[in-house]
N, C-alpha and C positions, 0 to 999 in steps of 0.2 A: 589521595583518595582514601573514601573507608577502610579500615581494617589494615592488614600488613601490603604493604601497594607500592615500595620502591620499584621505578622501571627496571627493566632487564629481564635476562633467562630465566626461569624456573616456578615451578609452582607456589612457589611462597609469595612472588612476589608479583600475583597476580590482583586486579583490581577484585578483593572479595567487601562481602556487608560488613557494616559496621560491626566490629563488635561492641559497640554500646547502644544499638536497637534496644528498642524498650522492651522487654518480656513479650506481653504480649503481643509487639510485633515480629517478634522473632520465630513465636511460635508459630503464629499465623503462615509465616514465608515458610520455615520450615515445613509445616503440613502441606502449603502447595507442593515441595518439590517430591515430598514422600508418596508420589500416584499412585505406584504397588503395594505400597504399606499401610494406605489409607484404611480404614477400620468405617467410617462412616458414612462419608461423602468423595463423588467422583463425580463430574460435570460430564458426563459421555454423552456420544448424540441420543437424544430420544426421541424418536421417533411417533409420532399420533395417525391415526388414522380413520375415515369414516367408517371403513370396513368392508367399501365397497369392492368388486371384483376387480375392477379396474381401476384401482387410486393410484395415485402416484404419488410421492412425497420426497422426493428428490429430481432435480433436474440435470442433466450432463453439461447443457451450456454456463449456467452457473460456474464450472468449472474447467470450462474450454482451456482459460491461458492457464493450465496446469496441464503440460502436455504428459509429465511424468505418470498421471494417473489416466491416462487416456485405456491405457490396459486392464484398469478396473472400473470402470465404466460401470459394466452390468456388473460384478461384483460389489458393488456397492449397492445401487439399485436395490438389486435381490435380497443384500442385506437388512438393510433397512426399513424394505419392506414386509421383510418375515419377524422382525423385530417390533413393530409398532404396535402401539395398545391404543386399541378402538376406543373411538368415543361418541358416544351413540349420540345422533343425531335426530330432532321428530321429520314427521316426513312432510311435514311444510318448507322445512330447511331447503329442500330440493326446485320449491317453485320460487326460492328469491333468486334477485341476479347475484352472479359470481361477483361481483366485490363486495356483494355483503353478507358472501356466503364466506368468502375469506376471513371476514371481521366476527363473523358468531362463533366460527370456529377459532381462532385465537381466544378472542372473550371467554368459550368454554373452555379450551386448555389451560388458560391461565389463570379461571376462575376456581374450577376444581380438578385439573388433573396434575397438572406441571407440581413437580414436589419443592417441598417451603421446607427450606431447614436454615438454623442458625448456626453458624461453627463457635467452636465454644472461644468465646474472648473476646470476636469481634462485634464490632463498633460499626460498620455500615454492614450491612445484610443484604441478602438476595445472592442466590446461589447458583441455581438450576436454569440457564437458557441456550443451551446448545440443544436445539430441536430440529425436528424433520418433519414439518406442518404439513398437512395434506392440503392437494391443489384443489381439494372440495369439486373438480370437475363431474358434469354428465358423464355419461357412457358415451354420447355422441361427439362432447367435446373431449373427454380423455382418449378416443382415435382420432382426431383430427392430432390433437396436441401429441400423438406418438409418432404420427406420422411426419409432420413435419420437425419432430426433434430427429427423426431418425435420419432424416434428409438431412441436415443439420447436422449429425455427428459423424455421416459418411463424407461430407465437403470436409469439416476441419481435422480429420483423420488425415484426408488425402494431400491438403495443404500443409500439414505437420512435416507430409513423409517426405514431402517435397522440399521442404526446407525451405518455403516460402515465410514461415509464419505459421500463429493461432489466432483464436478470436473467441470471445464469448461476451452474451450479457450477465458481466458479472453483478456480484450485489454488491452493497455495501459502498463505500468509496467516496463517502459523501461525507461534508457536517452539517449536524440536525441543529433546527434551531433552537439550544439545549436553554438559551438564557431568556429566548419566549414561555419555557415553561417553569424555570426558575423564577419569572419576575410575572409570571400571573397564573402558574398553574393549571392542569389539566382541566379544571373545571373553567375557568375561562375563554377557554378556547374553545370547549367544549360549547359555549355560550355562544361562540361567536359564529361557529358551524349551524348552531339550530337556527341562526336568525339567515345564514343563505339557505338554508334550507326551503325557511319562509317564503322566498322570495324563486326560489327555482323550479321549474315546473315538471312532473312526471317523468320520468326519461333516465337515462344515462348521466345524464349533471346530477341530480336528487340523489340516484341510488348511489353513486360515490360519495356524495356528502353522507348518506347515513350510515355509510361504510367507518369511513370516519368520524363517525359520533359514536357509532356501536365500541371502535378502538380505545375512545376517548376515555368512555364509560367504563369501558373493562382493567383498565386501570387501578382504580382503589378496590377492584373486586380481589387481586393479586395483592396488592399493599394492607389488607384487612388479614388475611390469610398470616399474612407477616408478623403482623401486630398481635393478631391471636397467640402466635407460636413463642413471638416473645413475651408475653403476659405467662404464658402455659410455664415457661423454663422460669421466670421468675417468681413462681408459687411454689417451684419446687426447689431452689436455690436457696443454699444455708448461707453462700458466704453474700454478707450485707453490701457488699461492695458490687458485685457481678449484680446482686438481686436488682439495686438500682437505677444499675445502665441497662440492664434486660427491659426493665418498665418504663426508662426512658425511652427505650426503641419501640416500644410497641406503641409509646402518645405519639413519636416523632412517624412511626407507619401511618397509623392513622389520621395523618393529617396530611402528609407528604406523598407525593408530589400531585396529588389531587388539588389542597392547598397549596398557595405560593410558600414556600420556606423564608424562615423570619431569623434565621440562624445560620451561621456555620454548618452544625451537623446537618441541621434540618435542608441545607443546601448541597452538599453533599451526599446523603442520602437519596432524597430528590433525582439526583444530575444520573446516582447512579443505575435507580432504577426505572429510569425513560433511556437510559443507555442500555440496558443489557435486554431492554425488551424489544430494543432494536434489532438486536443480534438473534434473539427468540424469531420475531416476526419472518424476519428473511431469511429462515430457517437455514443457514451456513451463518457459524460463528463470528460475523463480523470483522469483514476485509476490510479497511480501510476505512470504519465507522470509528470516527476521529470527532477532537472534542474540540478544536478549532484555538481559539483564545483564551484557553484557561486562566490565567492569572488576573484577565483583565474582567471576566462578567463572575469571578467569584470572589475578585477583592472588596467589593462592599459590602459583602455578609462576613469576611475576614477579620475586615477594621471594624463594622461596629460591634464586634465582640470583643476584640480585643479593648474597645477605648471603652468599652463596659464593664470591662473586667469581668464578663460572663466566662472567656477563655481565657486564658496563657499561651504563649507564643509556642512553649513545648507540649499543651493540650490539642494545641491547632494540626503540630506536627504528626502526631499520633496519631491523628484521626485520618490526616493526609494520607498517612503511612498504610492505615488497612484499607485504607480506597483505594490504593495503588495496588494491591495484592490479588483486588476482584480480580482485574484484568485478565490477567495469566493464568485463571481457568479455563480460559478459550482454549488452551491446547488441551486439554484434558478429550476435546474430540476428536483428536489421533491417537486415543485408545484404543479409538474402534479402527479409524482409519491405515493405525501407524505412519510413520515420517517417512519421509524419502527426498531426499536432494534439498535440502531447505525449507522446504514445504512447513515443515516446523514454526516457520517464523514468518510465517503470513498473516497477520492477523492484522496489526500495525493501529494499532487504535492511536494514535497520535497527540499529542498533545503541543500545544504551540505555546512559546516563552517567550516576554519582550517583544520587539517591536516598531517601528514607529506609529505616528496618528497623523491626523488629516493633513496637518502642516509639518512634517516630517521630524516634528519633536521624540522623545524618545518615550516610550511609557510604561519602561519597567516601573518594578512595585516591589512592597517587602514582598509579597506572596511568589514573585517573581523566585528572588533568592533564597525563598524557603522552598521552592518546589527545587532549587539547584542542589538543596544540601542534600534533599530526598534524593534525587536520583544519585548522589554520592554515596548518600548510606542504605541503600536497598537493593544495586546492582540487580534489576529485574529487568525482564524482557519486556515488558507492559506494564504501562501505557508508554510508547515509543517516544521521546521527545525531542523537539524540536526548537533552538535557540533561533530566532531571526534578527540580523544583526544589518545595520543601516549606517550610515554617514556621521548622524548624532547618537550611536553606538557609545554611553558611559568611558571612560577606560575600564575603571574598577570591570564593569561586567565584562566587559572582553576580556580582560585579564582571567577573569574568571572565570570562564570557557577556558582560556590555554591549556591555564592550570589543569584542568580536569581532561582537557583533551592528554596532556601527555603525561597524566597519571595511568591514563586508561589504555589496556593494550587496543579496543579497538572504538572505535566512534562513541562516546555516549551519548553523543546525541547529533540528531542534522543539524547542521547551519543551513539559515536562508539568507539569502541577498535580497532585501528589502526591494531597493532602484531596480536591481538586474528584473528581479520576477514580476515587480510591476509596472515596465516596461509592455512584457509579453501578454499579460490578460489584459490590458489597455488597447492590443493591439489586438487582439481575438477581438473585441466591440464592449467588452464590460464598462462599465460610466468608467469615466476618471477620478470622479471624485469619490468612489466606493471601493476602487481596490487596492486602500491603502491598509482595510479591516480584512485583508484576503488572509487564507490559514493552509498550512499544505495537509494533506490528508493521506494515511497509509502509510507511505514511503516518503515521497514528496512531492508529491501531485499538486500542484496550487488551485486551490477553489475559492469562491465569495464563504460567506458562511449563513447557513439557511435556506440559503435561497438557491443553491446554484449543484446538480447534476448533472458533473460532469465526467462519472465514467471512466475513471484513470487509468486503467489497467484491462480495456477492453480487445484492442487490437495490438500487435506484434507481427513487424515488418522486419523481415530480415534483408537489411538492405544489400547485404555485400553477396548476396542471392544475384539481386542482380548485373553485377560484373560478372558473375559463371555464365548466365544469358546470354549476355551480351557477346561473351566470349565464344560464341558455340550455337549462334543462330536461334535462341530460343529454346534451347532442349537442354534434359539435366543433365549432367556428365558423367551420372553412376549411372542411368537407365536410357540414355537416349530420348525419354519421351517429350514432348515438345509442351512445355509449359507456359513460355512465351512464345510472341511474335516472332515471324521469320523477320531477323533487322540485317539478316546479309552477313557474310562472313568478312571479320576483321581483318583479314589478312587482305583482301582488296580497298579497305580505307586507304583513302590519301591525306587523312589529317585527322589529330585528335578528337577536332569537332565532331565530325561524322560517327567517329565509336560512341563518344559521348553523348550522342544525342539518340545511340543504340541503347547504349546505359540508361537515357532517361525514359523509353519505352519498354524496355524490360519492366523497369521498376515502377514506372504507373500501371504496366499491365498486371503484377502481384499485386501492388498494393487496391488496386479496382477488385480484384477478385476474394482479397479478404475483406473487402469491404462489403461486396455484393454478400460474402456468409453471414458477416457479423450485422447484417439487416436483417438478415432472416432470422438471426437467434433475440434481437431486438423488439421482433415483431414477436415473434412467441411470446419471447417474457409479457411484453405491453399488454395483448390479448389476451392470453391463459392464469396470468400469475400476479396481476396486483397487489400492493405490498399496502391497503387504506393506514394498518400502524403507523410505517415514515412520511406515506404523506401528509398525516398529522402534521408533522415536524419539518415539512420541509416547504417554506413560504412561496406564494401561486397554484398549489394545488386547491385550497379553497376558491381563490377567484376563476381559476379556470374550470375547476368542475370536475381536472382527470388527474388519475394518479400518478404519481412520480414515475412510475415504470410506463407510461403513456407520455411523456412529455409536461405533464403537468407543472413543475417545478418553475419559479421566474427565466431558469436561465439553464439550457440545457444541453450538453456536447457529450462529445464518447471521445475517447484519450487514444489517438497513433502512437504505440510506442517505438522507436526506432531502435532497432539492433545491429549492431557492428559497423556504426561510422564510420570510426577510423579504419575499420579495417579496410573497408570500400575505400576512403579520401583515400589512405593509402597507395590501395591498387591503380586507382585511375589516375596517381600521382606520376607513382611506376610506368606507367603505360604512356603517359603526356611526357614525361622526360626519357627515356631508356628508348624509345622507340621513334617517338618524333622529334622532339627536341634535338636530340644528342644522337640519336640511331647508334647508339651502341650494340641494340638488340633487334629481332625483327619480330616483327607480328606472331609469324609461324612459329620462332623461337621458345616464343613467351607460352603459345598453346600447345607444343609438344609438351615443353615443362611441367605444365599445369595440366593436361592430360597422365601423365605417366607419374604426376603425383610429387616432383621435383626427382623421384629416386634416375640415375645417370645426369643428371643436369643440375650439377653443383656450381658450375659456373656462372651459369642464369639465375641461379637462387641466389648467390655471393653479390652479384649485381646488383638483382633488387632488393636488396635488404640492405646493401650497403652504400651504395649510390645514388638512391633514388629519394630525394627529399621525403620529411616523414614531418606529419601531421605530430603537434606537443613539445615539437622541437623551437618553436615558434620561429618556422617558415614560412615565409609569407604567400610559396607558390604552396605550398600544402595546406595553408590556411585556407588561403584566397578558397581552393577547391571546395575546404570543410564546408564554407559560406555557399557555395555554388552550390551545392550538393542539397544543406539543411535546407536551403531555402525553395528548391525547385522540388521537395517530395513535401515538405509541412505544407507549401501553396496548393497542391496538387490536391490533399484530402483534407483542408478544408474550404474545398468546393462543395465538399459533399454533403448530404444529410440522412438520416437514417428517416426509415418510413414514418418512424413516429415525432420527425422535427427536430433533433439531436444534429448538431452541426460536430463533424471531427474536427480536432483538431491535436496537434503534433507533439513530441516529446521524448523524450530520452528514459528510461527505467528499463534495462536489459535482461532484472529480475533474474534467472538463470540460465535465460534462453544463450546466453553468449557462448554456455556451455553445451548444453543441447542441441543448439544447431548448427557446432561444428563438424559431428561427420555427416550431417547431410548437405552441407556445403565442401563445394571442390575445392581444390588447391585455391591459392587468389594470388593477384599477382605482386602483392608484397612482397611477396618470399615464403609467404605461410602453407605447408600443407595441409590437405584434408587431415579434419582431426582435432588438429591444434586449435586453441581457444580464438574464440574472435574477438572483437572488442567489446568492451564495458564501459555504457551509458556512453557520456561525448566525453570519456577520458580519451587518452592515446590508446596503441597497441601496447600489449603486456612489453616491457622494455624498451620501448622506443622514448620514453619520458628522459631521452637520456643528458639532457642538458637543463635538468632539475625542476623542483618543482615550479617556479617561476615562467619559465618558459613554457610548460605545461598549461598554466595558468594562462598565458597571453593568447596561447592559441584558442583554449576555450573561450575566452571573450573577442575572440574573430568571426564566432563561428554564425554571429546574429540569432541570438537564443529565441531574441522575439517572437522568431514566427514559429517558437516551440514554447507555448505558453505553460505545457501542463507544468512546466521543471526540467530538471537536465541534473541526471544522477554526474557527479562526478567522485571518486571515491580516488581519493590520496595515502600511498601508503610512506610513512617517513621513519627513519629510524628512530630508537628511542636517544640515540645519543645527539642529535637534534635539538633537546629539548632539555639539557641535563642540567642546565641550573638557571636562575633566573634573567640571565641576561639573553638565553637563547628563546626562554619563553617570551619576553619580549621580543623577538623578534619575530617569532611564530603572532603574535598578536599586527604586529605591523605587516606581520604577511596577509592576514586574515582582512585588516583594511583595504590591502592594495587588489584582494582579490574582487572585494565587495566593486571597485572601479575599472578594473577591469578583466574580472572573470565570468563564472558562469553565475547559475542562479543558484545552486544548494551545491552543498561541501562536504563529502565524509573523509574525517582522516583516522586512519588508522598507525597506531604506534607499534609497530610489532616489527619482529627481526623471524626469521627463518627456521632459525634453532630452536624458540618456544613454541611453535605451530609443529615442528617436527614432533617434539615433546610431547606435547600434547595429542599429536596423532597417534603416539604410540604408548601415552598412560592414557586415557581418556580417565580414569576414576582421579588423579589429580588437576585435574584441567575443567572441572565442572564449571567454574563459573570465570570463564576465559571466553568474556565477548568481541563479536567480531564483527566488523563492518563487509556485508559483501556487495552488495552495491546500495542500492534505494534503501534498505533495510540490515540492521542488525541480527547475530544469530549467537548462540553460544558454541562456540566451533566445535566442540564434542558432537553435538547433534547432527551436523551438516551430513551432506552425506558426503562420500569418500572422492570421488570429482573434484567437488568445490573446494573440498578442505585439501587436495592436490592442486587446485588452479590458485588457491591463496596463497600455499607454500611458493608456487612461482613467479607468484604476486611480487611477494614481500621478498623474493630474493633477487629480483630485479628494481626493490627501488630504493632509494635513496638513504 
């Protein structure tokens, strides 16, 4: 890895930046991490506002599956709205309809109020879009829209406490169709809007279409502003060199991305500023607004510079290098907010490497391996990336990965499984022959690209919720109150079956009732909060007429996430062997225990923990169940569909609920007390991986991923000595083939030992740039908060 990076203990020999970053990129990194010391520039939310009494410019459901900040709810709010700088609006504004009242308000934010600065050095520009856009609502529609957000934030408060789950309509999560405005530019689209226009008649279809032309338009009113500013700094600029590239930014603004880009820069540029106004538009900094296929729609402005000699292969790098840096202003909006629990490391702008193509050829590229050296020598949080590795997988590039995998203490990037994940959107109804160009988004949510919202991070099912139900008639077991169905007391079953078919009504009865929230916050968004910006960019909003937040999009789902599999397969494993199988234990047994928390009933805890088949082990009665289990709750909610035509469907990303919803889940009959962590993604239980990673491995490809298409976090922690010289990395490469045949769909591994996570918990000032994999997503473990960076420590000292 860059910089001083041999594996093992200690801060020296952590994965840090190169030290031969080029100057000015070094500066550029550094000035992002100096927040406090900054002198100039700070990306913090800004807020705009009409002025009206009642604006609103923040929404709570936007932030539902953050159950961490549920306690600042109205502190936020209040914030932001005592913050915001009016922007005066005429009073015709008032008699258009609300999506093109969305769109003039952008246009004017972005035309003169949003601040245009250049950091001094850099090579792509555009700075300022972390905003808090007002919902431009009536007085009649801003109480409709409090009213039922507030209905809305009293269900998933109460679903929280319950330890059912969250839900929200989040933003972001999506890829925009970035290489639509790379290969014709905003003016052409723009073209192709006014001609449905033509052709649409007065109404609701029109006034989105002009919603979406107004967005289109507002565009170079922002990139002139840019252009000015770099023309301004280059009149004043003595050294000849900066004066230059300052004048070259302000031809390349004013032509870009209005114009199609004809260039490298001029495409980079471009890419970046139809991305960060994405993040502007949907006023939260951009969750999962992912770039999909990078390597592959920017290698043709790559290569014909280079076979021009217009670039050099280390000019190309350079440029790569301050694009990569925009990114990681996105946290600069927990300034205001501050971090808590990982929250830090949400943003997940994603970027996807390699590949296969339509006939399952491979299609890496130089730009490929130039983006691999970048994430080597830049060690940044953003843009998150992602290697997708398939059957006709190079060696060289696999090798390649090892390498960096076990240079690195913790993931530098996700792996995808080509076969495994497009299996699963094949099987959700996506063509077959389109979702070989699929891209994961965020963490690793697998979507089309362009065309396809799907919501990744909407709903969170706590499924091992429902084995406490099941155990106890439907009521929770800290408060008695009955949150499911009476399914009859367990202790009068006469066969597995019967509990388990108590377990499957439990758990469609949670999983209906966060579904029944998360329509209702669905239906807000669609109605009050149109987003005409992304529907720009996101292909069938034009033919359909409605926005993306409407269904508008070709192809549209919201993402189940499932939390603590294993720890549920687990319990009902326990339950099918220890009690019927074997009857070593009895019903009433198992619910004394797991009432009183296991404390007097060590014996019963010894049992199931010790005796009872365990899910990672690769047992095929724990497996069998994993498959029982995934497949009878993904079937179940994607039945369903949201008011506005969003089909759910299933998936694994446990984000940090695994930790958050362990004490409001009961004991479970693994052996696990209230308290203790549940599981993560379709890994195993914390330590139960105990017959290595392999086996670990085979259970996850039992589990029938298919009919969990978003993805399926699985996150591997190995030791570093594993990996310690080349013949191990090779074999960590042939592991990585055998997982692609038969594992899951995405892979995080992390290299870390016990002793450097301890370290590091207790210097945090030498462990700065000590990243970590914690499940769907990477964090720099300093930041975490003190939970996770406890749950990792026990991670990594239970594995391998």
């Amino acid at each position: 890895m860059a910089g001083d990076n041999a594996c093992g203990a200690g801060a020296s020999s952590l994965w840090n930046a190169s030290e031969n970053l080029p100057v000015r990129v070094k500066k550029l990194r550094d000035e992002y991490f100096s927040f406090y010391e900054r002198e100039h520039f700070r990306n913090q939310a800004m807020p705009f506002t009409t002025g009206k009494s009642w604006d609103a410019v923040w929404s709570a459901h936007n932030w539902g599956v953050a159950p961490e900040l549920m306690p600042f709810y109205a502190a936020v709010e209040d914030c932001l709205a005592a913050c915001a700088r009016e922007v005066k609006m005429p009073a015709s504004f008032w008699r258009l309809p609300l999506p093109v009242r969305r769109a003039e308000f952008f246009r004017t934010v972005i035309a003169k109020h949003l601040p245009v600065q250049i950091l001094d050095g850099e090579l792509i520009v555009g700075a300022q879009f972390n905003t808090a856009l007002s919902k431009t609502l009536t007085r009649e529609q801003a109480r409709k829209h409090t009213r039922l957000e507030g209905k809305w934030i009293k269900m998933v408060r109460q679903l929280h406490d319950w330890g059912i789950g969250n839900c929200g309509a989040t933003p972001g999560h999506l890829i925009c169709n970035y290489p639509k405005i790379l290969n014709n530019g905003f003016e052409a689209v723009a073209a192709d809007i006014r001609d449905a226009m033509h052709q649409a008649k007065k109404g609701p279809r029109r006034d989105q279409l002009q919603a979406m032309l107004t967005c289109c338009e507002a565009v170079p009113q922002l990139t002139e502003r840019y252009a000015n500013e770099a023309a301004r700094l280059a009149d004043n600029e003595s050294d000849p060199v900066r004066r230059a590239e300052l004048s070259d930014i302000a031809a390349i603004c004013r032509k870009v991305p209005w114009k199609k880009p004809e260039s490298f820069h001029e495409a980079l540029q471009a890419l970046w500023f139809t991305h960060m106004l994405v993040m502007a538009a949907e006023s939260y900094p951009g969750p999962g607004v992912s770039y999909g296929r990078i390597d592959q729609y920017l290698y043709p402005f790559y290569k014909a510079d280079l076979d021009s000699g217009a670039l050099t292969r280390d000019q190309a790098k350079e440029l790569l290098m301050c694009w990569w840096v925009k990114h990681n202003y996105a946290y600069d909006y927990q300034g205001f907010i501050g971090t808590n629990q990982g929250i830090n490391s949400g943003f997940g702008q994603l970027i996807t490497i390699s590949g296969c193509g339509p006939n399952g050829e491979d299609l890496t590229n130089d730009l490929s391996w130039l983006m691999l050296d970048i994430i080597e020598d830049m060690n940044l949080l953003e843009p998150k990336p992602n290697v997708r590795l398939h059957k006709n997988t190079p060696p060289e590039l696999l090798r390649r990965v090892c390498d960096m995998v076990a240079k690195a203490q913790g993931a530098p990037f996700l792996l995808n499984f080509d076969e495994n994940s497009m299996r699963g959107l094949v099987w959700q109804g996506l063509p077959e022959d389109k979702v070989w160009d699929y891209a994961p988004v965020g963490c690793l949510e697998n979507t089309l690209q362009g065309n396809d919202r799907s919501g990744t991070v909407d709903v969170n099912l706590n499924i091992a919720k429902a084995v406490e139900l099941a155990l106890n008639s439907g009521r929770d077991m800290a408060t008695g109150k009955r949150i499911g169905p009476d399914t009859g007391d367990p202790a009068a079953f006469e066969d597995f079956e019967t509990f388990f078919a108590a377990f499957q009504k439990q758990l469609q009865a949670i999983a209906d009732t966060l579904l029944d929230c998360n329509d209702l916050a669905d239906s807000i968004r669609a109605q009050y909060e149109p987003t005409p910006y992304v529907s720009v960019l996101m292909d069938g909003c034009v033919q359909s007429g409605k926005d993306i937040t409407a269904g508008g999009a070709e192809y549209n789902f919201m993402t189940v996430e499932g939390i603590a599999l294993a720890t549920a397969v687990d319990s009902l494993t326990a339950i099918k062997s220890m009690v019927f199988d074997e009857q070593r234990l009895t019903m009433d047994e198992i619910q004394d225990a797991i009432r009183d928390n296991y404390e007097g009933h060590e014996r019963t805890r010894t049992m199931l923990l010790n005796r009872a088949p365990k899910y990672g082990t690769d047992n095929d009665a724990a497996d069998a169940m994993a498959e029982r289990v995934n497949r009878f709750w993904c079937e179940h909610v994607f039945k369903r569909e949201t008011p506005t035509g969003k089909r759910y469907r299933g998936g694994y990303l446990s984000w940090n609920y695994w930790i958050s919803y362990a004490p409001l889940t009961a004991a479970t009959p693994d052996g696990r007390p209230r308290g203790a962590f549940l599981s993560n993604g379709i890994g195993p239980v914390n330590g139960m991986d105990k017959l290595g990673p392999t086996a670990a491995m085979r259970s996850v490809g039992k589990v029938g991923l298919e009919t969990a298409p978003n993805g399926a976090s699985h996150t591997l922690s190995l030791s570093p000595s594993l990996v310690r010289d080349p013949e191990h990395i090779d074999k960590l490469a042939a592991m990585l083939r055998a997982y692609g045949r038969h594992g899951g769909t995405a892979l995080q591994i992390n290299m870390l030992d016990p002793e450097t996570l301890i370290a590091a918990q207790n210097d945090p000032g030498a462990y700065q740039n000590l990243l970590v994999r914690v499940t769907g997503y990477n964090a720099y473990f300093v930041n975490l908060g003190k939970e996770i960076q406890n749950e990792l420590i026990a991670r990594e000292a239970g594995s391998l």
